[in-house]
C-alpha positions in Angstrom: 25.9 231.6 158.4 29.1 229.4 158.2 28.6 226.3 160.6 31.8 227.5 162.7 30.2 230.8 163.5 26.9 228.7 164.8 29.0 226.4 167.3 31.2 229.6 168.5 27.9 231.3 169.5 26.1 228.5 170.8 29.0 227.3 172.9 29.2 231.0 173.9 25.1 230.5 174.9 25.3 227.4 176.4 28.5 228.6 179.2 27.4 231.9 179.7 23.5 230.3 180.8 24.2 227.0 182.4 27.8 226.9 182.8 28.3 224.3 180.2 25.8 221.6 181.0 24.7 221.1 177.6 22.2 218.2 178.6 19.5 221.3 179.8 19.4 222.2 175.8 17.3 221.2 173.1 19.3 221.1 169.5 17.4 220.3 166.1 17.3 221.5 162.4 14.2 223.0 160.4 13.2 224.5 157.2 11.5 227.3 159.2 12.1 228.4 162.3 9.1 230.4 163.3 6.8 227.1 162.6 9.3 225.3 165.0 9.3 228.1 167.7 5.7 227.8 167.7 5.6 224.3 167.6 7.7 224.0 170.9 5.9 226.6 172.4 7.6 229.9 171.9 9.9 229.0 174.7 11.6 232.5 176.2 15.0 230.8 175.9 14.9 230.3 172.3 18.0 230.9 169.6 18.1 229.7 165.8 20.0 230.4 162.7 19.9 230.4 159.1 23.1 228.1 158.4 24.5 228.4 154.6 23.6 225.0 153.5 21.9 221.8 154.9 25.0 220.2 155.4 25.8 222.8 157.6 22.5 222.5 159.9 23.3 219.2 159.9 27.1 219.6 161.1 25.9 222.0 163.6 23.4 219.4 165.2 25.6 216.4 165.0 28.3 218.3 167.0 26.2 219.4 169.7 24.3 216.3 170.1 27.7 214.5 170.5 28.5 217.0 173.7 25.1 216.0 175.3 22.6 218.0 173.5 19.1 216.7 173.2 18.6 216.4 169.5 14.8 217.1 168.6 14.9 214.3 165.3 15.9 214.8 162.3 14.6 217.7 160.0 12.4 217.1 156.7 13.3 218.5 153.6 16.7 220.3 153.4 16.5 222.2 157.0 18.5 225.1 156.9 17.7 226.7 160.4 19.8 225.3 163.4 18.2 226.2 166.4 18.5 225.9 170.4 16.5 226.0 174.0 17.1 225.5 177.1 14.6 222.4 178.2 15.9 221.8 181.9 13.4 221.4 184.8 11.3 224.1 185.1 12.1 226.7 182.2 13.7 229.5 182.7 14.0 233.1 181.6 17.2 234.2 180.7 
């Protein structure tokens, strides 16, 4: 999926859930995103995608990150999964 598309749904996420306060999300990159899902705890609130290219993961995060996102680190490899959740205090279902 073209970065654009990634940042129009997230955004779309991210107001529709918490109004905007992108600080209550977690943002990072991965070659798989089931391992990571597990890794974090298979949190309810959880979104990813399989972006076209690396670069695009990459793009995805760094825009996010720069309106208040919690980045998660950087990926290894070439990540091609972008993926989201919510991480305020306590979690929540949507």
């Amino acid at each position: 999926m073209k970065a654009s598309k990634i940042i129009s749904e997230i955004e779309e996420i991210v107001v529709s859930q918490t109004g905007g306060v992108y600080s209550k999300w977690r943002i990072g990159i991965a070659n798989d995103a089931d391992d990571s899902e597990n890794e974090h705890g298979n949190p309810d609130s959880w979104h990813d995608w399989d972006t076209d290219t690396p670069e695009d993961a990459e793009k995805v995060e760094a825009y996010f990150v720069d309106k208040g996102m919690r980045s998660e680190g950087p990926g290894f490899g070439d990540p091609d999964f972008v993926y989201i959740f919510y991480s305020g205090s306590p979690q929540e279902t949507f």
